[in-house]
C-alpha positions in Angstrom: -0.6 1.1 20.2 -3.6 3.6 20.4 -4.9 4.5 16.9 -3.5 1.4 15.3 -6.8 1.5 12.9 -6.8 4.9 12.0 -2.8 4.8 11.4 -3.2 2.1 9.3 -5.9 3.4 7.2 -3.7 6.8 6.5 -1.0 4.3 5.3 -2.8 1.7 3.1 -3.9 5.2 1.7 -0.6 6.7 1.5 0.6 3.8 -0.2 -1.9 3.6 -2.8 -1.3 6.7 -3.6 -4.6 7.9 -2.4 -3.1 10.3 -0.1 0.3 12.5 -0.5 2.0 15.5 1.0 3.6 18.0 -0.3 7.3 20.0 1.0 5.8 21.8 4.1 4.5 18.4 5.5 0.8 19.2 4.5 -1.5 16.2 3.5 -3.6 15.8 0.2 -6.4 13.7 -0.6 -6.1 12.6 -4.4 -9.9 11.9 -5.9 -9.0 10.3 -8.6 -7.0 7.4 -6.7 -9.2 7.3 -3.1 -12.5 4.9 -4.8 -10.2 2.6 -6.0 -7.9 2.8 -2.8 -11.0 2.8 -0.1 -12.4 -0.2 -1.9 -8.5 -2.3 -1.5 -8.9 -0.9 2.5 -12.3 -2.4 2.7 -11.4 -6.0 1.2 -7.9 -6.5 2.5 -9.2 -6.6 6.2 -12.3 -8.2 5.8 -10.3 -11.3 4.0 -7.7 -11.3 6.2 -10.6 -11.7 8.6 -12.8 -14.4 6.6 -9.3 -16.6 6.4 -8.4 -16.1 9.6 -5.5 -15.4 9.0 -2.9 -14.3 11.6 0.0 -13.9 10.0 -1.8 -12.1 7.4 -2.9 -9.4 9.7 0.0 -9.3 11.9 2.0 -8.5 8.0 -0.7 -5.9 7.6 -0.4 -4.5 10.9 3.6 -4.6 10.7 3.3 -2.8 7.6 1.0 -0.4 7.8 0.7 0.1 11.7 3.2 2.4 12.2 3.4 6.3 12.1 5.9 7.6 10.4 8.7 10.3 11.3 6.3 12.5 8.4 3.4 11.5 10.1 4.3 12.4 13.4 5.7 15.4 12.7 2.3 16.5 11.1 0.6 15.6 14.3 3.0 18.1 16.6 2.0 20.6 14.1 -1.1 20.0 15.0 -1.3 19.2 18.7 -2.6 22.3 20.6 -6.1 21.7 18.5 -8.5 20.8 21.1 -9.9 17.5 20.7 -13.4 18.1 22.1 -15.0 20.1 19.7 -18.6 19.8 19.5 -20.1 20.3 16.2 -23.3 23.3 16.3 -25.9 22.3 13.5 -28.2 25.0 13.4 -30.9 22.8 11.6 -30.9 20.4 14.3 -31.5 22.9 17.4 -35.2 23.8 14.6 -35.7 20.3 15.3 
């Protein structure tokens, strides 16, 4: 599946509350809950990895892996956004 990562990273997030959308489908980052929730992201996969533990990331990757009908329909919304935008920082052209 392309984007397995990055899916799964919105959903660990999702799920720890970290992330939440509202009625009209839009996404919000909650502050308060993301520190904690980033920190659980970051040592979940790196244990799985230190046990090597396949069934432990295949259970990871089952649960979180997935995008959801909410997800997906947030990504329509949002599929005629071109993709290869390259940023202009004005400080680094003084460079």
């Amino acid at each position: 599946m392309k984007c397995m990562a990055v899916v799964s990273q919105f959903n660990f997030l999702r799920d720890r509350g970290a992330m939440a959308s509202d009625s009209a489908g839009r996404f919000e980052v909650k502050l308060p809950l993301m520190k904690e929730a980033i920190r659980d992201l970051t040592h979940e996969p790196l244990m799985i990895e230190a046990e090597g533990s396949y069934e432990r990331a295949k259970e990871f990757l089952r649960k979180y892996g997935r995008v959801s009908p909410e997800l997906e329909e947030a990504l329509k919304k949002v599929a005629d956004l071109p993709i290869d935008i390259e940023p202009d920082y004005e400080v680094l052209r003084k460079i």
